[in-house]
Every structure is written in structure tokens, then in C-alpha cells.
MIDOSE-1310 file (N, C-alpha, C; in nm, 2 decimals, decimal comma, always signed):
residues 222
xxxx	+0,27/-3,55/-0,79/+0,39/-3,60/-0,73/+0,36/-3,65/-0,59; +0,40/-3,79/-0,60/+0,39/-3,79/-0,47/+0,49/-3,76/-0,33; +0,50/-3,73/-0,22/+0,56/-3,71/-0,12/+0,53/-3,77/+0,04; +0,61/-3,84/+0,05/+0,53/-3,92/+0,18/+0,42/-3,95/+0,17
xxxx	+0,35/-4,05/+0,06/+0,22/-4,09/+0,02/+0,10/-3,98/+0,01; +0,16/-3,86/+0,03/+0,10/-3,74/-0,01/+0,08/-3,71/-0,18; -0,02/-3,74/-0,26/-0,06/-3,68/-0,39/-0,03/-3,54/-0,35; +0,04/-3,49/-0,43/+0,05/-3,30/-0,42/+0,10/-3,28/-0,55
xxxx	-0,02/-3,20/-0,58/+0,02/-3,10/-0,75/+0,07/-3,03/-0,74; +0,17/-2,98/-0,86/+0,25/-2,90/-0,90/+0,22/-2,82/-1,00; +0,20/-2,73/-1,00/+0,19/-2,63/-1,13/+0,26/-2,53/-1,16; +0,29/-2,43/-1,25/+0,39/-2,33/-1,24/+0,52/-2,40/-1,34
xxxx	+0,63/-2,35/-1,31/+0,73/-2,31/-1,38/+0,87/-2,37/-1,24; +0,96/-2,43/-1,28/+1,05/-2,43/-1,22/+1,20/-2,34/-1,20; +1,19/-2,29/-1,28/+1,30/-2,14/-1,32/+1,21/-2,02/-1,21; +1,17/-2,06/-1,07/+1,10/-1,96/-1,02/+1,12/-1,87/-0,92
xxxx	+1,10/-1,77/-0,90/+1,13/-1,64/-0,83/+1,05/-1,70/-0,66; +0,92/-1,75/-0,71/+0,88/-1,80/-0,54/+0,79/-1,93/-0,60; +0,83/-1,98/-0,46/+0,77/-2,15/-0,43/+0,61/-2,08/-0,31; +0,52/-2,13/-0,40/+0,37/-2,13/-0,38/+0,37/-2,21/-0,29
xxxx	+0,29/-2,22/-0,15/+0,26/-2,39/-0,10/+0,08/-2,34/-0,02; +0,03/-2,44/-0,03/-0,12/-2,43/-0,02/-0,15/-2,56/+0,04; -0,17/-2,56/+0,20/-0,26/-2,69/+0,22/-0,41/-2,66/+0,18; -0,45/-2,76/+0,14/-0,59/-2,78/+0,08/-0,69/-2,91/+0,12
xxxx	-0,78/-2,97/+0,15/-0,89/-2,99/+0,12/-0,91/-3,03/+0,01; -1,00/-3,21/-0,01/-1,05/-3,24/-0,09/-1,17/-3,13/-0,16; -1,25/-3,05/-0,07/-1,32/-2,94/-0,13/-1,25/-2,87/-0,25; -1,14/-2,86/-0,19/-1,06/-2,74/-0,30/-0,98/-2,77/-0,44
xxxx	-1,00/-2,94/-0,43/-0,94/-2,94/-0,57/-0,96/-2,93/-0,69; -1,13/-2,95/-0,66/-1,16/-2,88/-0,83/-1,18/-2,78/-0,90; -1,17/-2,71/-0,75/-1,13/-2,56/-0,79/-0,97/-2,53/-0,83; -0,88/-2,61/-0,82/-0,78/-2,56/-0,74/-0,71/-2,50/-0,97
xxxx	-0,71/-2,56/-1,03/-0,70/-2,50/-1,19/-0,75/-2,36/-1,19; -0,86/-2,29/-1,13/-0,93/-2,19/-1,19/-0,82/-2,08/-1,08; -0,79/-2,16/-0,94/-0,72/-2,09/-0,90/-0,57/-2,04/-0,93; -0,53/-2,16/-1,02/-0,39/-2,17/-1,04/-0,36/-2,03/-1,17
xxxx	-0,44/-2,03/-1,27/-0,51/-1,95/-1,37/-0,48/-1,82/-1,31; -0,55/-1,77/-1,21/-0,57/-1,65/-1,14/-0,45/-1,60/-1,11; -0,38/-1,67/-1,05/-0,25/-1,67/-0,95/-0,10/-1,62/-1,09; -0,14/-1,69/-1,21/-0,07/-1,68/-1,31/-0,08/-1,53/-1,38
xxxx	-0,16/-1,44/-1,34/-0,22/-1,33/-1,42/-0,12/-1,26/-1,35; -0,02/-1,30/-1,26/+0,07/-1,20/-1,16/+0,19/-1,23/-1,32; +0,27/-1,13/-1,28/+0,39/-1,14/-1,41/+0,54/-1,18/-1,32; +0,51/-1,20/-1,22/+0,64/-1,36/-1,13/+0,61/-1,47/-1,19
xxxx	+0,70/-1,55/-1,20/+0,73/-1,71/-1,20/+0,72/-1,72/-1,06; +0,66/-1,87/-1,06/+0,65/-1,95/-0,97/+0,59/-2,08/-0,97; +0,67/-2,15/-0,86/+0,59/-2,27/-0,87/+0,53/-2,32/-0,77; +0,37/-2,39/-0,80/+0,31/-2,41/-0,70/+0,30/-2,53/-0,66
xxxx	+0,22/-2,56/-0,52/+0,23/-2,71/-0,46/+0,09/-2,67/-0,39; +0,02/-2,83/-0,45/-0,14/-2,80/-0,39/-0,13/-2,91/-0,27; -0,09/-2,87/-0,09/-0,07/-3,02/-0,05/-0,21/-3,08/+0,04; -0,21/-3,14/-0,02/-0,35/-3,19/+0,07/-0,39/-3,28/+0,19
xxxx	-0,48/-3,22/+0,28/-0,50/-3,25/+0,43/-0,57/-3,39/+0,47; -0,55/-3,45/+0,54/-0,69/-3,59/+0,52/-0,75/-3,49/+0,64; -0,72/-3,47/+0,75/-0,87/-3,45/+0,82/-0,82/-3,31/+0,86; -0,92/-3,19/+0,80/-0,90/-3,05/+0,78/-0,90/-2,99/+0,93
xxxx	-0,99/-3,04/+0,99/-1,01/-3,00/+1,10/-0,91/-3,00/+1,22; -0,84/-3,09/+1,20/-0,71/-3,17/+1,30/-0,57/-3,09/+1,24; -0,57/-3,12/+1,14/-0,44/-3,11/+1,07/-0,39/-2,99/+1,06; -0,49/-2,85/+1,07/-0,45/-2,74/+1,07/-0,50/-2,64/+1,16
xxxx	-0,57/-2,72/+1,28/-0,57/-2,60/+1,38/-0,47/-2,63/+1,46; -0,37/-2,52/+1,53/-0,26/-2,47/+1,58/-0,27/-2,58/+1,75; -0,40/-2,57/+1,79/-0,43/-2,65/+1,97/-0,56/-2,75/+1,94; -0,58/-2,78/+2,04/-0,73/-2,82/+2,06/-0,80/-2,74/+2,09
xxxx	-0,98/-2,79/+2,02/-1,08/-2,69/+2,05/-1,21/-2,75/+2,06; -1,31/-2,70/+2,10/-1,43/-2,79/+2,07/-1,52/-2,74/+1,94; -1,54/-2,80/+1,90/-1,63/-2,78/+1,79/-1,69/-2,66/+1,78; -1,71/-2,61/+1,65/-1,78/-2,46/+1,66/-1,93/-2,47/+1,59
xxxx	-1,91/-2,57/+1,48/-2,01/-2,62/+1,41/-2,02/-2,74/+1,38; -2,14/-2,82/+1,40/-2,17/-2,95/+1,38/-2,09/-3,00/+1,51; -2,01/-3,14/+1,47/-1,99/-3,23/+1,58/-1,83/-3,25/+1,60; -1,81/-3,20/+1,47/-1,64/-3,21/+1,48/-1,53/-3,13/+1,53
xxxx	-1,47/-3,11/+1,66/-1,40/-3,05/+1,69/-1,29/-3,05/+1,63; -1,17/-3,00/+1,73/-1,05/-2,96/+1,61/-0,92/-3,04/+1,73; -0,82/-3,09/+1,65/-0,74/-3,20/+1,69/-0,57/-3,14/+1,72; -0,57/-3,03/+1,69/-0,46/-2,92/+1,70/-0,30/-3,01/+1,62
xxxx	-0,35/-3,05/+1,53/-0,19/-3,13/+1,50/-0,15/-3,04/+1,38; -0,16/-2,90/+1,43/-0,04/-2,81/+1,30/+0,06/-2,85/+1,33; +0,16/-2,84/+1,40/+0,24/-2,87/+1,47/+0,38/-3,01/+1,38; +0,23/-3,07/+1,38/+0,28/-3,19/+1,25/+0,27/-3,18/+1,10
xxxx	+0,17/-3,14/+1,09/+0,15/-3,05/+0,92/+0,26/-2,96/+0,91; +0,29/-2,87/+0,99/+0,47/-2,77/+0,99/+0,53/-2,84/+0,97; +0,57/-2,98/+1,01/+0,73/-3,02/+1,02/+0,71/-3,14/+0,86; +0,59/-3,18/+0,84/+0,57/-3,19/+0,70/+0,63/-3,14/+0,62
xxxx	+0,56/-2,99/+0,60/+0,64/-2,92/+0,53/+0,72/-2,86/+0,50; +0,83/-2,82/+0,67/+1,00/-2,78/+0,63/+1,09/-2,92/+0,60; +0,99/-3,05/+0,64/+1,09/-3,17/+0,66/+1,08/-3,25/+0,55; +0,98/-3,25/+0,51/+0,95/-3,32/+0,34/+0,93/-3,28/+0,25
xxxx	+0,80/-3,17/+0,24/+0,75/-3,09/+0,08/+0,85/-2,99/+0,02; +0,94/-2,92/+0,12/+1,00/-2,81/+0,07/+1,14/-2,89/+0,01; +1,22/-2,98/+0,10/+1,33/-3,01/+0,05/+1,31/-3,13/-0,06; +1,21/-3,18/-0,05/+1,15/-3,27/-0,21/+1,15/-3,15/-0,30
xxxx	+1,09/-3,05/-0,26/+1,01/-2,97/-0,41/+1,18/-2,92/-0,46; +1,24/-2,91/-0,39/+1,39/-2,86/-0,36/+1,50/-2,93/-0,45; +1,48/-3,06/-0,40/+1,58/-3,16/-0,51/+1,49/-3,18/-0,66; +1,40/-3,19/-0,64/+1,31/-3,17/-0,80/+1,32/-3,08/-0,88
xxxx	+1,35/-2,94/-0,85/+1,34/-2,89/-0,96/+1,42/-2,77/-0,93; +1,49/-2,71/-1,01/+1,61/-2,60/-0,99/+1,54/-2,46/-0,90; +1,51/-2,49/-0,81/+1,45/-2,34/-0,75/+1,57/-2,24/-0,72; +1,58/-2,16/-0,72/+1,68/-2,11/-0,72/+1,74/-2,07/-0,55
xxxx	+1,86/-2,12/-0,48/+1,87/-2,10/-0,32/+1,80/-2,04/-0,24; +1,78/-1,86/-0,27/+1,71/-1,79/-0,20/+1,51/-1,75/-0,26; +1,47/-1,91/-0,31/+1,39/-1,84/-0,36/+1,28/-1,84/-0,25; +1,20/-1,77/-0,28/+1,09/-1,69/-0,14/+0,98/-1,78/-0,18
xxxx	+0,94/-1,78/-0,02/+0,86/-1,94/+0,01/+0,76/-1,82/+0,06; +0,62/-1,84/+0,00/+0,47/-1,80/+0,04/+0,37/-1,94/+0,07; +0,37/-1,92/+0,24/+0,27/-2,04/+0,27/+0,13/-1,92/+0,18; +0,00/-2,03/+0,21/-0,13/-1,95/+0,21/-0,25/-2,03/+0,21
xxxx	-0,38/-2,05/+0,16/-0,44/-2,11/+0,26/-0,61/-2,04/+0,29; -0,67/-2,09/+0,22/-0,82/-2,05/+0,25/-0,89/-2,09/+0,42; -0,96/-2,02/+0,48/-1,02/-2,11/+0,60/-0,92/-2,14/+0,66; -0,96/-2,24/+0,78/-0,83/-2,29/+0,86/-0,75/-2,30/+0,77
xxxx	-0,70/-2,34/+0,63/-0,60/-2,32/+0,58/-0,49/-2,19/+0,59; -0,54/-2,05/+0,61/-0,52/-1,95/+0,61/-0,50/-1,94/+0,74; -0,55/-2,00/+0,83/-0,51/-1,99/+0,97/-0,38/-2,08/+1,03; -0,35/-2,15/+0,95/-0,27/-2,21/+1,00/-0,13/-2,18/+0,91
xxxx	-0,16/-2,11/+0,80/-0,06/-2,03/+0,73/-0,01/-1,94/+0,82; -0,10/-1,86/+0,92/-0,08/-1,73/+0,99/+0,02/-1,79/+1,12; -0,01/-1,88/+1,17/-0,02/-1,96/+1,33/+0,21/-2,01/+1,24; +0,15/-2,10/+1,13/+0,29/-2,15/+1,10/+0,39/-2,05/+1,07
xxxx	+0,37/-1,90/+1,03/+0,45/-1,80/+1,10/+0,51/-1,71/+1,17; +0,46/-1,81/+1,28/+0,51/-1,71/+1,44/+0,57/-1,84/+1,49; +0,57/-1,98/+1,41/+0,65/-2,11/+1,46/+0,80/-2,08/+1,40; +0,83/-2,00/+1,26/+0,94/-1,99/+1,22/+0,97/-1,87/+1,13
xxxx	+1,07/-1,82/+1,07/+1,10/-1,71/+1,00/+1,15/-1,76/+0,84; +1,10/-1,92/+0,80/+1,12/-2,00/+0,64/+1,02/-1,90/+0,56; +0,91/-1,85/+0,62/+0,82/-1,81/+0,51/+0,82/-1,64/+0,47; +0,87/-1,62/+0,33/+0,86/-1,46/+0,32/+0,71/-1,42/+0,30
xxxx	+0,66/-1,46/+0,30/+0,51/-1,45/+0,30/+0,40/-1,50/+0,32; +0,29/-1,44/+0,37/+0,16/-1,55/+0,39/+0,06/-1,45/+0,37; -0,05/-1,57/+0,25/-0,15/-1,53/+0,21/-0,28/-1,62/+0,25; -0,32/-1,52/+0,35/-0,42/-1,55/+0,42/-0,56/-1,51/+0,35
xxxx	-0,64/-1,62/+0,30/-0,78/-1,57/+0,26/-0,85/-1,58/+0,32; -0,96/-1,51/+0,39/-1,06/-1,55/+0,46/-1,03/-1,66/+0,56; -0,90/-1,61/+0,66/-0,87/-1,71/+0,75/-0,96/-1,70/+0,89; -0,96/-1,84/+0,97/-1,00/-1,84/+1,10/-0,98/-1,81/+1,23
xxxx	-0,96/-1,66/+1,20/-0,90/-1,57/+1,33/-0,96/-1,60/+1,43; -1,09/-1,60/+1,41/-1,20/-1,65/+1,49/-1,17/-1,76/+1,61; -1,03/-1,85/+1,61/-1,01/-1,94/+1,62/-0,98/-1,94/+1,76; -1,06/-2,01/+1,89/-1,00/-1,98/+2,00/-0,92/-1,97/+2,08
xxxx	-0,84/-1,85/+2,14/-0,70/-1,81/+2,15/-0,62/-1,78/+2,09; -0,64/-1,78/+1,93/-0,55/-1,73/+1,86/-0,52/-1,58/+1,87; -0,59/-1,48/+1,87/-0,55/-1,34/+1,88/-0,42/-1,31/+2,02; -0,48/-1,42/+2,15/-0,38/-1,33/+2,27/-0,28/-1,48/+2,24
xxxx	-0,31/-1,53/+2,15/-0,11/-1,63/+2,11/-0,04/-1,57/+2,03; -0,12/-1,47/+1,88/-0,04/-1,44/+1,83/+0,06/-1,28/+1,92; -0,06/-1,21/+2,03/+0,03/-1,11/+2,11/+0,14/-1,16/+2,13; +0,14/-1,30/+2,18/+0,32/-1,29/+2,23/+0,37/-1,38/+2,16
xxxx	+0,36/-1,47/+2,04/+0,46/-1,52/+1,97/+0,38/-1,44/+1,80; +0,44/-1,33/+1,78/+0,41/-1,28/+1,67/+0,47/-1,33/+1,50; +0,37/-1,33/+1,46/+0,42/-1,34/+1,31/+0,56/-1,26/+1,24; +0,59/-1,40/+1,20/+0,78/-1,35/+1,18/+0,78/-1,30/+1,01
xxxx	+0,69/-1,36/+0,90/+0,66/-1,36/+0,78/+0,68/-1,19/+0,74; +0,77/-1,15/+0,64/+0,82/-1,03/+0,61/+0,64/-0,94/+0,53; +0,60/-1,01/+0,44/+0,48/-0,97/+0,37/+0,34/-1,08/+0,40; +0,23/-1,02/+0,44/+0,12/-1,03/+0,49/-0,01/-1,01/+0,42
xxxx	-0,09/-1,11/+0,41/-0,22/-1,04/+0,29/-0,33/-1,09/+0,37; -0,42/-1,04/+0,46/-0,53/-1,05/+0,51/-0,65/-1,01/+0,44; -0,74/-1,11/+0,46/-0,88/-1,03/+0,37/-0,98/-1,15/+0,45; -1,10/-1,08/+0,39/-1,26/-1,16/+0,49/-1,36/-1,11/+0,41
xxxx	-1,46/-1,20/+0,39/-1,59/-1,15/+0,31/-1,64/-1,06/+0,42; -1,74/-0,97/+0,36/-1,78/-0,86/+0,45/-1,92/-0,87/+0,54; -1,93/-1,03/+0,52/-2,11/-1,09/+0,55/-2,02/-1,19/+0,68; -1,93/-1,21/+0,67/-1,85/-1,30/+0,72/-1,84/-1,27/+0,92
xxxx	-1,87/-1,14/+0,92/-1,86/-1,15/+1,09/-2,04/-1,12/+1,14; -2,09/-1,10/+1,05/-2,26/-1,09/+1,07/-2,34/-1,24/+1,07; -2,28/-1,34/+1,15/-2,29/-1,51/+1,15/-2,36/-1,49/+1,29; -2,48/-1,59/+1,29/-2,54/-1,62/+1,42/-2,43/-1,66/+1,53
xxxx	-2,36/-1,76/+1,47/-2,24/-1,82/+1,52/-2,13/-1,72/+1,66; -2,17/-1,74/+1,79/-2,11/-1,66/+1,85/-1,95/-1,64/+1,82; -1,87/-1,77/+1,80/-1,75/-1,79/+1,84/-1,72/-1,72/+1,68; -1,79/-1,76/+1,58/-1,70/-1,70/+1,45/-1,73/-1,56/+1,45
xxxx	-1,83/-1,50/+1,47/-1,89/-1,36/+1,48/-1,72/-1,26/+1,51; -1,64/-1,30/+1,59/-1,53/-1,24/+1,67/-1,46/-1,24/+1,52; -1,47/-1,28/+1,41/-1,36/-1,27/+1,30/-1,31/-1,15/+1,25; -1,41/-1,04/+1,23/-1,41/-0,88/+1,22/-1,36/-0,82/+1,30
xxxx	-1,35/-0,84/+1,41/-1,30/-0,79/+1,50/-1,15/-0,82/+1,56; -1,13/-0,97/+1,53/-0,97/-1,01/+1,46/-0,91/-0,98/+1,43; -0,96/-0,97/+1,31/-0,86/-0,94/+1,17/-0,83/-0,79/+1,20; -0,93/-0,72/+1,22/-0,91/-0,61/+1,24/-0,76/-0,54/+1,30
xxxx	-0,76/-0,64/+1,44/-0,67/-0,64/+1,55/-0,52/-0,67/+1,51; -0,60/-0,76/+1,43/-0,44/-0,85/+1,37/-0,38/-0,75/+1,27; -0,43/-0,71/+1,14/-0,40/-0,57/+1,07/-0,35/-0,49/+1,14; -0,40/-0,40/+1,27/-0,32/-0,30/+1,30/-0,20/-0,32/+1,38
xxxx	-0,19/-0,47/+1,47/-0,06/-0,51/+1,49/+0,02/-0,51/+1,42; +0,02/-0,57/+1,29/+0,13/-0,63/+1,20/+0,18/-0,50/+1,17; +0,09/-0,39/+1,13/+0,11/-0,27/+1,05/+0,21/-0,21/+1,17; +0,14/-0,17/+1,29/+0,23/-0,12/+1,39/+0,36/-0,17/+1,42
xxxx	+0,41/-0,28/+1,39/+0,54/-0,34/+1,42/+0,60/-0,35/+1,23; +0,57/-0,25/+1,16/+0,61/-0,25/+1,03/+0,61/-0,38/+0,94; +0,50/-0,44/+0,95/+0,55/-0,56/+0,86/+0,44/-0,47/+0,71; +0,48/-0,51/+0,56/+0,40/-0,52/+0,50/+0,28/-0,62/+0,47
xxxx	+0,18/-0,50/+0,50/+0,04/-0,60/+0,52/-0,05/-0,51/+0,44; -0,16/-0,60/+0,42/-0,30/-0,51/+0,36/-0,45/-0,63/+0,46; -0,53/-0,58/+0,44/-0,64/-0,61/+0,47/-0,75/-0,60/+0,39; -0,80/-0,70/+0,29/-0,89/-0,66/+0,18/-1,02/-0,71/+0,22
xxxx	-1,12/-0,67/+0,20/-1,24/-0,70/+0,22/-1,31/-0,69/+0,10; -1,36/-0,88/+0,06/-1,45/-0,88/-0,06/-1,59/-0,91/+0,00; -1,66/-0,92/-0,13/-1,86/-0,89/-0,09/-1,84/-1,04/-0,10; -1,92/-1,08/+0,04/-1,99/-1,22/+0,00/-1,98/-1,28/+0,17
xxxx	-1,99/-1,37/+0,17/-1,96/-1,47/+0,24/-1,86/-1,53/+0,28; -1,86/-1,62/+0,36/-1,74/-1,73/+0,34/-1,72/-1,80/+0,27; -1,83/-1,89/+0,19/-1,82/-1,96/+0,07/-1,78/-1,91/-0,04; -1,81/-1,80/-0,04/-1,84/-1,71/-0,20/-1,71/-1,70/-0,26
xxxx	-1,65/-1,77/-0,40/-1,54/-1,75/-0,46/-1,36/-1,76/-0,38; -1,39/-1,85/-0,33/-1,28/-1,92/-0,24/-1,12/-1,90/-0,32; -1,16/-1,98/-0,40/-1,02/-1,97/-0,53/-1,01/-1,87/-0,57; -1,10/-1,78/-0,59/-1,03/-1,61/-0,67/-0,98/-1,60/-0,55
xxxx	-1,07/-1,60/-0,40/-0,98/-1,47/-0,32/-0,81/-1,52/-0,30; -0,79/-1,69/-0,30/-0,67/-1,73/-0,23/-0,62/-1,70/-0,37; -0,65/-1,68/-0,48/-0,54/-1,64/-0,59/-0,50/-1,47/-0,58; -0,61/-1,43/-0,52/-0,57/-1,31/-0,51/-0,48/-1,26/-0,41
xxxx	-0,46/-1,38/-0,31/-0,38/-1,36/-0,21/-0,24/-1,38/-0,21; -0,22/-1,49/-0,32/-0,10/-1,56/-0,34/-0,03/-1,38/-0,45; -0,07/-1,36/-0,53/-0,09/-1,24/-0,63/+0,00/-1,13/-0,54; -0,07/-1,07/-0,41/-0,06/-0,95/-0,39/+0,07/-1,01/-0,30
xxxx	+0,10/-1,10/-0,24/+0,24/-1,14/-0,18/+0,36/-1,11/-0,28; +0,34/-1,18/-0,40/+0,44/-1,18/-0,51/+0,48/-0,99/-0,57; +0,39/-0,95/-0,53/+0,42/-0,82/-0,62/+0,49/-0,76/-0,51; +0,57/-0,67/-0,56/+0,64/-0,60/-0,49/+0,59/-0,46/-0,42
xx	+0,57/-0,43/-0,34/+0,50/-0,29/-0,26/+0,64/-0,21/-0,22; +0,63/-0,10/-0,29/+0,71/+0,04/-0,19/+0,69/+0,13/-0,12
């Protein structure tokens, strides 16, 4: 479907309890079936939207920053990717297909993906959830912006490979010690949250973990 010359897939069901949204990366799309698969093994309906970034680096970090690896810094235009998607994706996906008025909107989001899922809700209170996989907490200034404009998002799914803060990389090295931070805030100010830690890397199985993230949003916790 397209949207504002945006190609963005759709999968799922339109009779649905929650609207999925995922910016993505050309990386991610050939995964993005094995992910959809995963995400389906939850017993919610839902429908998803795979929307995709031209320049990953730009589009979804929250400010400017200088490069952390290689040559390409980061161009801070979330800002524009947000209004994207309260001002075109959601109210397109909206007249398309019978969602139902109050149905619950989960941003989510591998990598900066996941970071900018996190960052887009402390900009507003549209999203009943965010599933953060292996996000870029790491990201400079993010931890003392989210202190004082905190995440408004009612349910919370944090997770990080466990090789992931043991990186030569000074600036990413701080991600363990983020998330960490970020976990016992959210928890302390009562939001529902978890914090999962899988074996691997950052690379390592991208699409299970963001299906498993989209997953534990949908289910209901008491």
C-alpha cells in the first residue's frame, strides 16, 4: 500500500484488537515474513504496517549526533518520521480498513528503530505500547531527555542481546547500563514493563526478538 509514496506492507487481519506499526529498513525486509509469522503465534488479532525509512540514520534519531561508527552520523529528523505517522500512516491505515475506534496502537522497532519507538513516546500519549528490541539507548543524551520528558506509552517491552554492552565501542558500551536505568524508571513510576535479555549479539535474530516484542505488548499482564 502505498502512502505518501511510501511502499508499506500490510499484514494481519483487519477486524483487529491492535494496529502494529514498525519503521524498518531496507535490511529488514526480508526478514520482515519470518517476523510477521512469529508475531502471529500471539492469540490477538492484529494488523500490521511494515513502514519504511530511506535514510535510517537521519530519520530516526530523536537530535543530531556524530557518528559512532563508520562515517555516517545521525540527522535527528524523528521529529518528521512522528508526524508521518500520526498525520498520514495511522489515519490512511484508519480509512482502509475497519479498525475498531479505540483500537491500541503498538509503535516498535529493532535498533534505532526501537529507539525512536522509545523517544516517539515521551513526544505523545497515541501509543498504548512500545516494543523496543534491542534499542539504542546508547544514543547520546537520550537517558537525561528521557529524565525529564518521560515515556507516556501505558505497556513497555525492553530487551538487549547480552554480548551487546561488551563492544569495544565506547559510546555503545553505555547500552547495559541504559536500559538498565531506563527499566527501573519506568518500573518505579508504575508503567508495565519487562526487560528481557537474549544470548547473542546485536545482529543475532533481529526478527524473532522484535516479534517477540510486538507479542509480549499484546498480551495482557496482571
Amino acid at each position: 500500500m502505498q502512502i505518501e509514496n511510501k511502499p508499506c506492507r500490510i499484514y494481519g487481519e483487519p477486524h483487529a484488537e491492535y494496529l502494529l506499526l514498525q519503521m524498518t529498513g531496507e535490511h529488514e525486509l526480508q526478514s520482515m515474513e519470518s517476523e510477521v509469522t512469529a508475531i502471529a503465534q500471539s492469540a490477538h488479532r492484529f494488523l500490521f504496517a511494515a513502514i519504511p525509512v530511506e535514510s535510517w540514520n537521519d530519520a530516526l534519531s530523536p537530535w543530531e549526533a556524530p557518528a559512532v561508527w563508520g562515517k555516517q552520523g545521525f540527522g535527528g529528523k524523528a521529529a518528521d518520521t512522528l508526524s508521518f505517522l500520526t498525520e498520514q500512516v495511522i489515519p490512511t491505515l484508519k480509512q482502509q480498513y475497519p479498525l475498531p475506534k479505540n483500537v491500541k496502537i503498538i509503535l516498535g522497532g529493532y535498533s534505532l528503530a526501537g529507539l525512536f519507538a522509545l523517544w516517539a513516546s515521551t513526544q505523545t500519549d497515541l501509543f498504548y505500547g512500545v516494543a523496543a528490541a534491542s534499542p539504542s539507548v546508547w544514543f547520546p543524551g537520550w537517558k537525561e531527555f528521557e529524565q525529564q520528558h518521560p515515556i507516556q506509552a501505558q505497556r513497555v517491552y525492553l530487551s538487549l542481546g547480552d554480548k551487546e554492552e561488551h563492544t569495544k565501542n565506547a559510546v555503545m558500551a553505555a547500552v547495559g547500563d541504559n536500559i538498565r536505568a531506563l527499566h527501573s524508571r519506568l518500573a518505579e513510576r508504575g508503567a508495565d514493563c519487562t526487560l528481557e535479555w537474549n544470548s547473542g549479539g546485536h545482529f543475532k535474530d533481529a526478527d524473532l526478538r522484535t516479534a517477540k516484542a510486538f507479542r509480549w505488548v499484546m498480551e495482557e499482564h496482571t
